[in-house]
C-alpha positions in Angstrom: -66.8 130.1 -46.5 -68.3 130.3 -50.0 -70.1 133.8 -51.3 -73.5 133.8 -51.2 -75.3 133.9 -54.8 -78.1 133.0 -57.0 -79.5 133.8 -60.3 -82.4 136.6 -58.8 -79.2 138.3 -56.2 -76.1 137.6 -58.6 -72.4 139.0 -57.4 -71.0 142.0 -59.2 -67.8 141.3 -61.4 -65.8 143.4 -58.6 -67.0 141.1 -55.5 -65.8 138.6 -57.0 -62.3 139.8 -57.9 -62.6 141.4 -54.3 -62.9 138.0 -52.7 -60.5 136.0 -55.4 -57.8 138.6 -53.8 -58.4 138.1 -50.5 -58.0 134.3 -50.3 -54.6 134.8 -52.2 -53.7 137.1 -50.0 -54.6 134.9 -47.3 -51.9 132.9 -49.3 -48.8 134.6 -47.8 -45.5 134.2 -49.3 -44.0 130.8 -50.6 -41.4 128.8 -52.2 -41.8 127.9 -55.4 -39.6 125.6 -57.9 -39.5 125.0 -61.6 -37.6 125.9 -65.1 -37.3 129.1 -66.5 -38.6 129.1 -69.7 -38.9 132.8 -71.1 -37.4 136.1 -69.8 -37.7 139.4 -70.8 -35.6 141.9 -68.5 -37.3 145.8 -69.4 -35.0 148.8 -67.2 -36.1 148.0 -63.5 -38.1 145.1 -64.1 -38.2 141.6 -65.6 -40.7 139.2 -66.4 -40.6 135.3 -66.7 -42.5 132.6 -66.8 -42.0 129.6 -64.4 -43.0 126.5 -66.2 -43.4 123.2 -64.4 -41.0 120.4 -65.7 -43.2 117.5 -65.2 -46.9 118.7 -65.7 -48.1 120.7 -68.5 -48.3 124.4 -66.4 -46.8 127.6 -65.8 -47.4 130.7 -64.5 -46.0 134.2 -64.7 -43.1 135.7 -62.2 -42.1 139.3 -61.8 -39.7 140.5 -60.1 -36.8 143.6 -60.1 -33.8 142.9 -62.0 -31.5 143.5 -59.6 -32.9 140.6 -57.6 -31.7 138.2 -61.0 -28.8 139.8 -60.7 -27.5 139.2 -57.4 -26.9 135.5 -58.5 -23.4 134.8 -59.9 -24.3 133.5 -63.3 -27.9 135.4 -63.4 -30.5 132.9 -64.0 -31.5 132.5 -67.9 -33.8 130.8 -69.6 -34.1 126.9 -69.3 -32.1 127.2 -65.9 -34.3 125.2 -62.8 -34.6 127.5 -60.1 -36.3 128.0 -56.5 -37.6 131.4 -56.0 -39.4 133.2 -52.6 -42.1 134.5 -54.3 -45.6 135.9 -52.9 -48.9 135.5 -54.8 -50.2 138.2 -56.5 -53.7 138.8 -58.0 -54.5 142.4 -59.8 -58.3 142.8 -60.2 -58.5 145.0 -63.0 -58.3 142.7 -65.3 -58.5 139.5 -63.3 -54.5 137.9 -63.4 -52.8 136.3 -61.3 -48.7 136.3 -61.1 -46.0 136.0 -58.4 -44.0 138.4 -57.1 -39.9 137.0 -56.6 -38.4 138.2 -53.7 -35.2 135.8 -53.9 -34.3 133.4 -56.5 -32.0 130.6 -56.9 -30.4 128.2 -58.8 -31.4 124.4 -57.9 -29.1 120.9 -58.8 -26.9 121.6 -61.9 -27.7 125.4 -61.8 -26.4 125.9 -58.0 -23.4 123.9 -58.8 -22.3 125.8 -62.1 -22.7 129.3 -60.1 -20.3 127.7 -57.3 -18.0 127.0 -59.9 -18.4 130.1 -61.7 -17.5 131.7 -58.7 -14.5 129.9 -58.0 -13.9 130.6 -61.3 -14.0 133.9 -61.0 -12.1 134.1 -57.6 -9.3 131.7 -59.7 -9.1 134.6 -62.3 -8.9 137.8 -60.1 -6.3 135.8 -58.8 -4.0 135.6 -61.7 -4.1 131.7 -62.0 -5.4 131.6 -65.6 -3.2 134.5 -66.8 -2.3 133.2 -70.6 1.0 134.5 -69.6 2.1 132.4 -67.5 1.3 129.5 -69.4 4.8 127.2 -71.0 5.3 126.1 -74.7 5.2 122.5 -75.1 8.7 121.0 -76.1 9.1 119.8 -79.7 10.2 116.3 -79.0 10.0 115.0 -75.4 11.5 112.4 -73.6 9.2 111.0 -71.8 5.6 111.6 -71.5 3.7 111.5 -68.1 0.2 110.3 -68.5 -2.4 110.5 -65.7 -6.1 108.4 -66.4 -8.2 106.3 -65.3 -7.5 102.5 -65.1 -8.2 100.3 -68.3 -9.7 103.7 -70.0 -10.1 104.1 -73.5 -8.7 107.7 -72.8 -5.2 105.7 -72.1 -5.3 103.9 -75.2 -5.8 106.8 -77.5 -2.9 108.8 -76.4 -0.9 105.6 -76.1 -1.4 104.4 -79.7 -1.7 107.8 -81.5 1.9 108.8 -80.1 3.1 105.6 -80.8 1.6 106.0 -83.9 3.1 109.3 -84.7 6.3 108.9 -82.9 7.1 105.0 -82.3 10.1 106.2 -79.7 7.9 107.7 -77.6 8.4 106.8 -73.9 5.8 107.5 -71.4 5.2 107.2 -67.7 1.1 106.0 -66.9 -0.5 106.7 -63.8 -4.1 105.3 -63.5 -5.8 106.9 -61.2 -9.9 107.5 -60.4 -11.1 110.2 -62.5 -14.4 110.6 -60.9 -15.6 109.9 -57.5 -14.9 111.6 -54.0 -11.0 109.9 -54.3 -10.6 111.5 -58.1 -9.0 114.7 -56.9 -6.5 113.4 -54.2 -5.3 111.0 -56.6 -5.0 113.0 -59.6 -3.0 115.6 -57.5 -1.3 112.5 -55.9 0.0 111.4 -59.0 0.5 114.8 -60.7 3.3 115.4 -58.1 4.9 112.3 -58.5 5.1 112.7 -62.4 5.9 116.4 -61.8 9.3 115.6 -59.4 10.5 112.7 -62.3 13.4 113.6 -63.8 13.2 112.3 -67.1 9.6 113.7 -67.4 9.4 116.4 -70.1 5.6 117.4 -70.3 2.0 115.5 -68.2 -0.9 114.8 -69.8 -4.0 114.5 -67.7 -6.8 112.6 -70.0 -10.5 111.3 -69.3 -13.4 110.4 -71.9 -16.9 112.1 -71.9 -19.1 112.3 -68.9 -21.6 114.3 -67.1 -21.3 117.7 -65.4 -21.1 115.5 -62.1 -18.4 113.4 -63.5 -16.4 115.8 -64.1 -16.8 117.3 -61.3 -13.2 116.4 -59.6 -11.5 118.4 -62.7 -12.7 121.8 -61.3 -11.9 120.8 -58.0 -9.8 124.0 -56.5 -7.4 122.0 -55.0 -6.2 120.9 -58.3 -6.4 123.7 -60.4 -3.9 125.6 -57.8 -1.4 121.8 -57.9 -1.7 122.4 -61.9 -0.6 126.0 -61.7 2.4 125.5 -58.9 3.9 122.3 -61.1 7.1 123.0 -62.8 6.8 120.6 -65.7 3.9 121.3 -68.3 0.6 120.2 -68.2 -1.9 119.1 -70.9 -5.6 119.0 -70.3 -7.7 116.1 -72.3 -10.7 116.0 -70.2 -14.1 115.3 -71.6 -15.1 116.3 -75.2 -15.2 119.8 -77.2 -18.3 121.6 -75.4 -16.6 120.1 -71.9 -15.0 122.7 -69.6 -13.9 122.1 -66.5 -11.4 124.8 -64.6 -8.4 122.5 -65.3 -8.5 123.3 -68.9 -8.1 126.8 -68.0 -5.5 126.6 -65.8 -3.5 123.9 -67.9 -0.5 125.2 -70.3 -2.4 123.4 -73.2 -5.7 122.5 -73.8 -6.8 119.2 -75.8 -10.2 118.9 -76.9 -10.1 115.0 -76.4 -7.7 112.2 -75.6 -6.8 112.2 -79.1 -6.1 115.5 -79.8 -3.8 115.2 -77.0 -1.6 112.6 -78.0 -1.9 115.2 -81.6 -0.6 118.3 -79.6 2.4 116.4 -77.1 3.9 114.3 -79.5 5.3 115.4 -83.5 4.1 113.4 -86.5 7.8 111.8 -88.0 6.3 111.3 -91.4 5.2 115.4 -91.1 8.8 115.7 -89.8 10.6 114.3 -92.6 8.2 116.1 -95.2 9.6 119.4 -93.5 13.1 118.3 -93.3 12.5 117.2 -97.0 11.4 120.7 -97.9 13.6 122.6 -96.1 16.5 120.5 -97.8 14.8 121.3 -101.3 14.3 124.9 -100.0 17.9 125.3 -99.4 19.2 123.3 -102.6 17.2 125.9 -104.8 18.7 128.9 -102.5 22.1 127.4 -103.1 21.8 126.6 -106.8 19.7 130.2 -107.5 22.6 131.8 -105.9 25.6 130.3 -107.8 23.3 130.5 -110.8 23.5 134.3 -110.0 27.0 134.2 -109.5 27.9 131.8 -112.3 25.9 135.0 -114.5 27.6 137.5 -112.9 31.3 135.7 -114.2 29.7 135.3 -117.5 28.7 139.1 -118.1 31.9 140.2 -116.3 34.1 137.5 -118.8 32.2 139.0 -121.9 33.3 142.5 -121.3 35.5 143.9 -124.1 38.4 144.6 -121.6 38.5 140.9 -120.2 37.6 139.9 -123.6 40.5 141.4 -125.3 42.8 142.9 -123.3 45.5 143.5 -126.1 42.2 145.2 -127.9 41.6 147.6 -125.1 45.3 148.6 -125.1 45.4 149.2 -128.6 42.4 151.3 -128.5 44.1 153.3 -125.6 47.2 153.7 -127.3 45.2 155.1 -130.1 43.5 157.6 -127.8 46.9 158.7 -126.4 48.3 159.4 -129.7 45.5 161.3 -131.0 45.5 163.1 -127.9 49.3 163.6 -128.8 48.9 164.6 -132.6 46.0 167.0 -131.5 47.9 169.1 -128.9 50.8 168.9 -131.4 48.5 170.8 -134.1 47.3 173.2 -131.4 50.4 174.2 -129.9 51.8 174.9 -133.5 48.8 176.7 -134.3 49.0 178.5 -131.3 53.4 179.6 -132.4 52.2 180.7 -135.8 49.7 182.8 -134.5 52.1 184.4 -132.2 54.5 184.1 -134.4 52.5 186.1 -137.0 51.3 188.9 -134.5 55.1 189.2 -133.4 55.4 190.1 -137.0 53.2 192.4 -137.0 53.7 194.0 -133.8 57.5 194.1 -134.9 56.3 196.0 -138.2 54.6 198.2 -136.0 57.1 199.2 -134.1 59.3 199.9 -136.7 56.9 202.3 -138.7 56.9 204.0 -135.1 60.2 204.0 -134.9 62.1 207.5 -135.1 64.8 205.5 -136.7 62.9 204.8 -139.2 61.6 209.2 -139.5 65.1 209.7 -139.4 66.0 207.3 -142.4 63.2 209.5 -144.5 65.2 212.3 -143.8 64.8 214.0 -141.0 67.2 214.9 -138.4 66.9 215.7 -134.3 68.1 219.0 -132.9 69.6 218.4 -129.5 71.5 220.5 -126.9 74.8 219.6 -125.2 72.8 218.0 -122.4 70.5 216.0 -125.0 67.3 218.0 -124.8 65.5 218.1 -127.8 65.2 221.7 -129.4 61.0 221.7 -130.4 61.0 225.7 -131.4 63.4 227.9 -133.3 63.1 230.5 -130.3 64.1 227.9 -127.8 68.2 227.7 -128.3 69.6 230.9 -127.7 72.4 232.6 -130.4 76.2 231.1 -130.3 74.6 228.1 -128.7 76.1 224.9 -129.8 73.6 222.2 -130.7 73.7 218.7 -132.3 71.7 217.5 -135.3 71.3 213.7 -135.4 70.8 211.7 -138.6 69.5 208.3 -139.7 73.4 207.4 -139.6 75.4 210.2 -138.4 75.5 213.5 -136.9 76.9 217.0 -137.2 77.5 219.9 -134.3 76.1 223.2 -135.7 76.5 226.7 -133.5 73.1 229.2 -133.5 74.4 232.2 -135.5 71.2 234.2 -135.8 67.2 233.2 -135.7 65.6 233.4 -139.1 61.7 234.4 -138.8 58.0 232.4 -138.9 58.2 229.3 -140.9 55.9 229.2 -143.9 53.1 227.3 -143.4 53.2 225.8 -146.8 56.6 224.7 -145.8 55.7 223.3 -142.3 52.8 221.9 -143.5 55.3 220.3 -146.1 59.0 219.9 -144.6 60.0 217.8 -147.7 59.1 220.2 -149.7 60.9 222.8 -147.7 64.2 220.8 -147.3 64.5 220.0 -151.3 63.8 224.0 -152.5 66.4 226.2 -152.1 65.1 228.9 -148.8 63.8 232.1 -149.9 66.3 235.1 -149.2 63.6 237.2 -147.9 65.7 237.8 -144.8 69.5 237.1 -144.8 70.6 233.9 -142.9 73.8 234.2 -141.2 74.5 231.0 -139.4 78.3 230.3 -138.0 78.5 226.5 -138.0 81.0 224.7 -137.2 83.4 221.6 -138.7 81.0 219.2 -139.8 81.5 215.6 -137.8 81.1 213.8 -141.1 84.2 215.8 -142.8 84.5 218.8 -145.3 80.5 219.5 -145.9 80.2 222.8 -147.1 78.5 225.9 -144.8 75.3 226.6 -146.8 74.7 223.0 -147.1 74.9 222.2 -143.5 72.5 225.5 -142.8 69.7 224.0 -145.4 70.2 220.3 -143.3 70.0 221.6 -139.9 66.3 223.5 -141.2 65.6 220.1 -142.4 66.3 218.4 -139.6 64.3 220.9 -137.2 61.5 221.0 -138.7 61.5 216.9 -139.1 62.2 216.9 -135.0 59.3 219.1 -134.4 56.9 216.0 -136.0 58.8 213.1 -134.8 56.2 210.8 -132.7 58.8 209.4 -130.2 61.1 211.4 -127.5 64.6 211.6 -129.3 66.4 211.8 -126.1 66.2 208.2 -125.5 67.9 207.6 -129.0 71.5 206.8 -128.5 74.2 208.5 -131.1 75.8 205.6 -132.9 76.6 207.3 -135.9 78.1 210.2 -135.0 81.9 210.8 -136.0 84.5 212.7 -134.8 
């Protein structure tokens, strides 16, 4: 039922909005489906808007963002979806919106969430662990190939290993690579290739196609087959931006047929450029190092003492004998030195010598028992003593003890012994028969004097003198 109106009774802007809301909200919630084509997500809220494929209109969705993300991948924009939404209608400034309560992916968007699941299922798992991925081999013996039947996928890995390898041997099973059958035979098959003996590595190849197409590649119950095989497995599915779940699970992945046949089979003409320079590699390792060696010799053979031996010698020899001539000259330097202080240690000794006092003149008065007389008070009267001469020696006996010696004469005994003594008190000396035979008494009293006073300055002890010139 229409509002009542006309020009004289108009509505007021707020009636209007009043009665818009109601009839929406008469509405109740619905399902609504279309593309996504912008989204803004701002903390606990995002906003989209819903745009109709086919016809030229859209209309503006919010809704929380934990409703976006409960859907595993969360819907972004261009993605088709089918959302529970109720209409909503806020009168302040006259807009209308929808209000998601659930939203879902539709056709190619429900089916790549599936799969993303499984993907992610497959992952926690440990099924596309990189580790447990296999190296290719280098060369194989034969090659298993699984594709479809008459494909062009078959001929490009057929000619391009040919082509890169003519020896090549491989082992084709065509199967249908799309379809419901695809997946039991491709697992079919990949078991048979997989218990083959001779089979060294599988390659499991299809051209370009739709998401739908490809649809058997992702299939679960082949990704686990691919992961339990023994031998190794090489995906060629589709084209670069294709990605089915059997390329993750495969040991290698081939961006097409071709690239395949690229990666499982070496290039011989690559081969033999390798071999070739690791041949010239080695020749310039070998030839650098006898080069080395071959220098070595040469510097070694140019030394003076491989040279010329006989020179080295010589020059030895000539060492040796200076060596020789120069300790001769040091050791005879060294005897004339010592010979030269002997000389002078010898005329040393002899100006110290009392031998040598005694020659000058002097004499040593000695008791029996060889002391040496030093004082004229020391021997006492009728004593017997012996005076001891440069040559000879006489026995004298103490008659009486004269008085002080002059000093002029002690200081003097030369002069002493050649003047005639003073008769200031009488001298009265018994001496006895001289050893050296018939010297007269007054003579022997002025030699004894002599001889005293020369004992009393000799420099060395006269009793370790020995009497070899004494006579009878």
């Amino acid at each position: 039922m229409g509002m009542e109106s006309s020009a004289e009774s108009p509505q007021p802007v707020r009636a209007v909005l009043q009665a818009v809301g109601g009839w929406i909200d008469r509405l109740g919630a619905i399902w609504v489906e279309g593309q996504i084509a912008e989204l803004n997500s701002r903390g606990r809220m995002s906003y989209m808007t819903l745009r109709d494929p086919v016809a030229n209109a859209s209309i503006r969705v919010l809704c929380e963002t934990s409703v976006l993300r409960r859907q595993e991948p969360a819907p972004g924009p261009g993605d088709r979806v089918v959302m529970h939404a109720k209409p909503d209608f806020y009168q302040l400034k006259g807009t209308f919106s929808l209000r998601a309560r659930e939203i879902r992916h539709v056709g190619i968007g429900e089916l790549l969430a599936r799969l993303e699941q499984l993907r992610r299922t497959l992952t926690a798992e440990g099924v596309f662990d990189p580790a447990r991925k296999r190296a290719l081999p280098f060369l194989p013996n034969t090659v298993g190939l699984i594709c479809g039947r008459d494909s062009a996928a078959e001929r490009d890995v057929l000619e391009n290993s040919r082509r890169r390898w003519p020896a090549v041997r491989f082992e084709v099973r065509q199967v249908a690579v799309q379809g419901d059958r695809a997946t039991r035979e491709v697992t079919e098959a990949l078991h048979d290739l997989d218990s083959h003996p001779e089979v060294d590595v599988i390659v499991i190849a299809r051209g370009g196609g739709s998401m739908e197409d490809l649809l058997p590649f992702s299939d679960e119950a082949l990704v686990r087959a691919v992961a339990a095989a023994a031998t190794p497995v090489v995906s060629a599915i589709g084209h670069e931006q294709d990605a089915p779940l059997l390329d993750h699970v495969a040991d290698v992945r081939a961006s097409t047929p071709t690239d395949a046949a690229k990666r499982t089979v070496p290039d011989v003409g690559e081969q033999l450029e390798i071999i070739r320079q690791l041949r010239d590699r080695g020749r310039r390792v070998i030839k650098g190092g006898v080069d080395r060696e071959f220098t070595w010799l040469a510097s070694v053979r140019s030394r003076p003492v491989l040279a010329d031996p006989v020179r080295e010698t010589e020059r030895l020899t000539e060492q040796v004998l200076e060596l020789r001539d120069r300790a001769r000259r040091s050791l005879t330097i060294s005897l004339d030195r010592a010979t030269e202080g002997l000389g002078h240690t010898e005329a040393r000794l002899h100006a110290l010598s009392p031998a040598t006092t005694l020659a000058r003149g002097y004499a040593i008065v000695q008791r029996e028992d060889g002391s040496v007389v030093r004082s004229a008070t020391e021997p006492a009267v009728g004593e017997t003593l012996r005076l001891r001469f440069a040559e000879d020696g006489l026995r004298a006996t103490v008659d009486s003890l004269d008085g002080a010696v002059d000093p002029e004469e002690a200081e003097d005994p030369g002069k002493s012994a050649a003047a005639e003594p003073a008769p200031a008190k009488p001298r009265r000396t018994r001496t006895g028969a001289a050893k050296s035979g018939g010297a007269k008494s007054g003579r022997a009293k002025s030699a004894a004097a002599e001889k005293k006073t020369a004992a009393d300055s000799a420099t060395t002890d006269a009793t370790g003198t020995t009497d070899t010139t004494e006579g009878e």
